[in-house]
VMD Tcl script that draws the C-alpha trace (Angstrom):
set ca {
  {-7.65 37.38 6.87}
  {-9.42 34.76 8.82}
  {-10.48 31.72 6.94}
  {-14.13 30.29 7.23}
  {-14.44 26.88 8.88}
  {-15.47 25.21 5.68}
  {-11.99 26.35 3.47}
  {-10.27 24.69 6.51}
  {-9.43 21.93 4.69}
  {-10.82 20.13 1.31}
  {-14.29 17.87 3.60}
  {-14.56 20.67 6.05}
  {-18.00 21.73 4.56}
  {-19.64 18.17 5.26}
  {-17.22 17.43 8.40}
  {-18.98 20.01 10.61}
  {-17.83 19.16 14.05}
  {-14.29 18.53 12.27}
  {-14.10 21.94 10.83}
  {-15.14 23.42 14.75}
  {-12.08 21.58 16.49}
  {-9.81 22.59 13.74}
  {-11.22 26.29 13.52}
  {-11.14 26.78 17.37}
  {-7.14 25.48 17.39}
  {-6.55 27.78 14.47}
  {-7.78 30.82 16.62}
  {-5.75 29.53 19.57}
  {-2.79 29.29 17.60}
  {-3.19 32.41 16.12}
  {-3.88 34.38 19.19}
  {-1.03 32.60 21.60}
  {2.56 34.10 21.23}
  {3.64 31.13 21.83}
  {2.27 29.03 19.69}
  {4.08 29.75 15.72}
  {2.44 27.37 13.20}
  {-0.18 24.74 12.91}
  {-0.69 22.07 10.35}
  {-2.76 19.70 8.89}
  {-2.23 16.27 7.48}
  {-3.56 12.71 6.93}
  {-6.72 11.98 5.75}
  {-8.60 15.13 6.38}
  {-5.30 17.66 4.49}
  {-5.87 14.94 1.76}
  {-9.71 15.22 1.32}
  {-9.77 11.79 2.06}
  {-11.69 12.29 5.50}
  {-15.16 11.07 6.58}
  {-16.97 11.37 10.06}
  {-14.53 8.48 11.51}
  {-11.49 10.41 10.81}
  {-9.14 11.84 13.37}
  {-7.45 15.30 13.06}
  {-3.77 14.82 12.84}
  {-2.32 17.66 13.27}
  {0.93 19.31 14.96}
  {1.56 22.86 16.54}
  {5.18 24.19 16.66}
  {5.59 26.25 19.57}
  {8.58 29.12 20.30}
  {9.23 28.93 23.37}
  {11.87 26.95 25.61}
  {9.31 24.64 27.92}
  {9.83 22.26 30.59}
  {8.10 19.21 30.63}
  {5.73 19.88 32.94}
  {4.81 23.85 31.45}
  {4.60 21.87 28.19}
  {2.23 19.85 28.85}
  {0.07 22.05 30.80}
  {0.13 24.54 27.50}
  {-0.56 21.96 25.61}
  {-3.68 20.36 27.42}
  {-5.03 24.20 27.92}
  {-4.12 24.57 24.24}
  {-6.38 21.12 23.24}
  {-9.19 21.70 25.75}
  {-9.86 25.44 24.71}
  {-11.21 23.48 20.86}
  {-14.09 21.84 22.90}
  {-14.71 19.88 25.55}
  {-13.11 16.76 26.48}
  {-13.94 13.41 27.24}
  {-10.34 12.50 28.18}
  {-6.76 13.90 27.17}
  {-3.87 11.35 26.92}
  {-0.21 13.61 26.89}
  {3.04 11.16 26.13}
  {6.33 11.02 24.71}
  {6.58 8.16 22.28}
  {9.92 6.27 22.01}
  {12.61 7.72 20.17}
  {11.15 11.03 19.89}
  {13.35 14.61 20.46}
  {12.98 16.21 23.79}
  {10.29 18.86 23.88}
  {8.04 16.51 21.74}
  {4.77 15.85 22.63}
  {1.91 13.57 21.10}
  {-1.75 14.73 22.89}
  {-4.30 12.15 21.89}
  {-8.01 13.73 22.61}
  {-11.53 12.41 22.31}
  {-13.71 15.16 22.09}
  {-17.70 14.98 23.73}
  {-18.04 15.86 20.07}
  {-17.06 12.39 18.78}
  {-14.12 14.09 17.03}
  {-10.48 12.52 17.79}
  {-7.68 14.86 17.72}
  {-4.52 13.24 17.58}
  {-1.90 16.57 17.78}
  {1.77 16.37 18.17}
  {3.66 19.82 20.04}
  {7.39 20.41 18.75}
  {9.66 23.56 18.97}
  {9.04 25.46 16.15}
  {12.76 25.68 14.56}
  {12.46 21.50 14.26}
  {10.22 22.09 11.52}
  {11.80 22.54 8.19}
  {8.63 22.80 5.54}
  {5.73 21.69 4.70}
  {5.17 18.07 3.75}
  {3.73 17.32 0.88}
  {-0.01 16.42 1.42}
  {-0.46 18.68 4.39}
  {-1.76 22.38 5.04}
  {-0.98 25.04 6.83}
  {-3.31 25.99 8.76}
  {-1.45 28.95 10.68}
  {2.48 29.76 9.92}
  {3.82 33.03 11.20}
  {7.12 32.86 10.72}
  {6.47 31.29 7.11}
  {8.25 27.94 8.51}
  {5.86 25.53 6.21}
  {6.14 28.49 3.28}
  {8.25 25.59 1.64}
  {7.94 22.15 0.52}
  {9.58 19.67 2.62}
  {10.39 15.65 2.20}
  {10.75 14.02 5.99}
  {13.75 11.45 5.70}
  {10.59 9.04 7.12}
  {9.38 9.11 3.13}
  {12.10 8.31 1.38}
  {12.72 4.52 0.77}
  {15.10 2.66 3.58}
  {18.52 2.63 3.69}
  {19.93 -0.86 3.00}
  {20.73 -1.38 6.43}
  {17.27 -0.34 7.89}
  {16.24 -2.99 4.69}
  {18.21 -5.71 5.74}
  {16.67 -4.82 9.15}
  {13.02 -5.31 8.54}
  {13.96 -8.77 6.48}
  {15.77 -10.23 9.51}
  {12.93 -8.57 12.06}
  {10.75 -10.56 10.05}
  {12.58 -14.23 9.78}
  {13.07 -13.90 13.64}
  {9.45 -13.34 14.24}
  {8.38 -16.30 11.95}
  {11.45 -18.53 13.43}
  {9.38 -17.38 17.02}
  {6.09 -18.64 15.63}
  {7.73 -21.83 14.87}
  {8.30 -21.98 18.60}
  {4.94 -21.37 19.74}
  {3.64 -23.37 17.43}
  {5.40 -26.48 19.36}
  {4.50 -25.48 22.27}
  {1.05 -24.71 21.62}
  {0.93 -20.80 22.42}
  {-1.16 -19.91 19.42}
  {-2.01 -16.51 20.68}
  {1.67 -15.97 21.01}
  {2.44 -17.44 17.39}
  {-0.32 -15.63 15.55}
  {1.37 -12.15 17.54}
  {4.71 -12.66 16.19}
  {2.96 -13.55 12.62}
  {1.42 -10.24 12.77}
  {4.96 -8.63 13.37}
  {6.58 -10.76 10.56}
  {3.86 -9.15 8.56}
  {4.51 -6.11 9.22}
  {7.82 -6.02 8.10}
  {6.72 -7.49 4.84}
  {4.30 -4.81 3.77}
  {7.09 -2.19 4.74}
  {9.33 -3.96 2.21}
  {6.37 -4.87 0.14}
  {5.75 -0.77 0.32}
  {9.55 -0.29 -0.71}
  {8.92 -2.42 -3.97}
  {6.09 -0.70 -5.21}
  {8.11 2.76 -4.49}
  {5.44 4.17 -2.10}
  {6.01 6.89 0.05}
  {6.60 6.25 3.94}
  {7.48 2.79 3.65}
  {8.53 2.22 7.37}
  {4.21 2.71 8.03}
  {3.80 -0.56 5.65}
  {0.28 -1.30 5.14}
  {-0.94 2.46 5.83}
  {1.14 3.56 3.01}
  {0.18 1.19 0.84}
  {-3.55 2.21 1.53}
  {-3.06 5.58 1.02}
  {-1.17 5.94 -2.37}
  {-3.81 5.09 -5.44}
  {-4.27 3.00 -6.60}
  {-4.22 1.23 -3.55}
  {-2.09 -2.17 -4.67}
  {-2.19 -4.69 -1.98}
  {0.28 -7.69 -2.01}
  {-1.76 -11.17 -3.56}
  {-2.93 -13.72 -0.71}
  {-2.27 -10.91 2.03}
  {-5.43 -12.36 3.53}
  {-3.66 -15.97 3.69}
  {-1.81 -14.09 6.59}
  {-4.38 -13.31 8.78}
  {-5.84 -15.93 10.66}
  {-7.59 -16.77 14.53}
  {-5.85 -19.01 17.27}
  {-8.23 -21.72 16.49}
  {-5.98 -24.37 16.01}
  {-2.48 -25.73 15.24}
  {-3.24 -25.96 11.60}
  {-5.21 -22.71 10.93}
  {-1.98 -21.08 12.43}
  {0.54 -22.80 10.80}
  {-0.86 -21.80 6.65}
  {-0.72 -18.43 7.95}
  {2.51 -18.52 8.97}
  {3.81 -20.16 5.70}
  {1.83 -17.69 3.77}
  {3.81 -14.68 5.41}
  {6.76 -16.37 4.85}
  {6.04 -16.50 1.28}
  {5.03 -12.88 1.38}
  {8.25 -11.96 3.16}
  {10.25 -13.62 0.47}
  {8.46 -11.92 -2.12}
  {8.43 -8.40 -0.24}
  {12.52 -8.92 -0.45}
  {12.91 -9.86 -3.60}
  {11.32 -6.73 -5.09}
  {12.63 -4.53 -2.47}
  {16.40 -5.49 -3.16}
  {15.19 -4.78 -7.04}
  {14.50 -1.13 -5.75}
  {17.21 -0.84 -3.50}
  {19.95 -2.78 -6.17}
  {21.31 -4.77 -3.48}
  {21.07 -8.15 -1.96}
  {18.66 -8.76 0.68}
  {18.19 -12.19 1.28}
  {19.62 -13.60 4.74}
  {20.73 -17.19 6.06}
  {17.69 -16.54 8.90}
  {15.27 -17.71 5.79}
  {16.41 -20.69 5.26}
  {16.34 -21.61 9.25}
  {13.03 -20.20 9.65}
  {11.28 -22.16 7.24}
  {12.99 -25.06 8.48}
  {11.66 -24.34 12.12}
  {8.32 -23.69 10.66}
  {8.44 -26.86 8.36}
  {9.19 -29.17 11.34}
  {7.04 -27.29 13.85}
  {3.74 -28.20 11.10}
  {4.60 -28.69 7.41}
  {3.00 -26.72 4.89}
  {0.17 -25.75 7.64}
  {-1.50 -29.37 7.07}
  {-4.15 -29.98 9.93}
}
mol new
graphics top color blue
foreach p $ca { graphics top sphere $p radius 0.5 }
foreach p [lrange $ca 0 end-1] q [lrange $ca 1 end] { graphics top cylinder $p $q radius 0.2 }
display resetview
């Protein structure tokens, strides 16, 4: 039975030119040998979507396909839901071979953001998503990526050290005066806060930091993030966000190596702080 546009997915009624991208895929999907399952996740699977959301989606496909006959299914796959504005195809780092990410603006407005895999990687459904089109009842089951589950200790003691490096960098730029440089690497130092930040609080997908923490209700945010942010405007500006992600950082690890029941804390601390103390103390204009 073919489903109508509007039970495509929980906002497809008020998501109109959503619910056409999605529907036309569907009918793809279902129509090409090929092509074995599609699914929905992110925002719009959630019911969390509004007219600025992408769909993120993948399509498992059965076939063995050579780069070059991938992407050419693929792009004839995308452009039969509508026409295009422009179609970037790439592999992004780390990824299995036969992977494909397709990133598509529509003339729509709708982004598509759609990832192509063989079909046999795919081991269930995850929980959160739908699926939209599964013929040989692949996403029939539930399914946990290794992605959601918390760290291990080393991929922990990772993100603390990523993050002490970065702020040890700022320090550096700081003395030299590179404030677009410094207030990069805070950003990065940041990031690997919120993903241990995400690890305390016990949120799924840790490793996406501050998009987990957005998406699990109800929504806890770690106090004086916004102390972290900051504009190359000046030496001093720079330097209290810098100490303020420190102090986040040191905080993120604390609780996260509560979770984990293990140490986290690293000598790199201690030198970065120094390094930031003597590049500008306590941020003081």
């Amino acid at each position: 039975m073919t489903p109508h546009p509007a039970a495509l997915f929980p906002d497809a009624g008020d998501l109109p030119a959503h619910a056409e991208v999605l529907e036309a895929l569907r009918r793809e999907v279902t129509d090409g040998a090929q092509w074995r399952w599609l699914e929905l996740s992110c925002s719009l699977a959630a019911g969390r979507g509004d007219p600025l959301s992408d769909i993120d989606a993948g399509v498992g496909y059965a076939e063995s396909l050579a780069a070059e006959e991938l992407d050419r299914a693929g792009t004839a796959l995308v452009e039969a839901a509508g026409a295009t504005r422009g179609v970037l195809i790439h592999a992004l780092p780390g990824w299995p071979p036969g992977v494909r990410r397709f990133a598509v603006e529509y003339a729509s407005g709708v982004q598509l953001d759609l990832v192509l895999m063989p079909a046999h990687q795919r081991q269930g459904l995850p929980d959160g998503s739908i699926a939209v089109v599964d013929k040989d009842a692949r996403l029939a089951v539930p399914w946990r990526p290794p992605v959601a589950d918390p760290p291990t200790v080393a991929e922990a003691r990772e993100w603390v050290m990523l993050g002490w490096w970065a702020l040890s960098d700022v320090a550096k730029y700081l003395r030299r005066g590179s404030l677009f440089e410094a207030v990069e690497r805070i950003s990065e130092a940041r990031q690997q806060a919120l993903r241990l930040f995400a690890v305390a609080r016990r949120v799924p997908y840790p490793a996406f930091g501050l998009v987990s923490l957005l998406d699990v209700a109800p929504r806890v945010l770690p106090d004086a993030l916004d102390r972290t942010y900051c504009v190359p405007t000046d030496r001093g500006t720079v330097a209290a966000a810098a100490h303020a992600t420190a102090d986040l950082l040191e905080r993120a690890t604390m609780g996260a190596a509560e979770v984990l029941q293990t140490p986290l804390d690293t000598p790199w601390s201690g030198i970065a702080r120094h390094r930031l103390a003597t590049a500008h103390p306590h941020g003081d204009r």
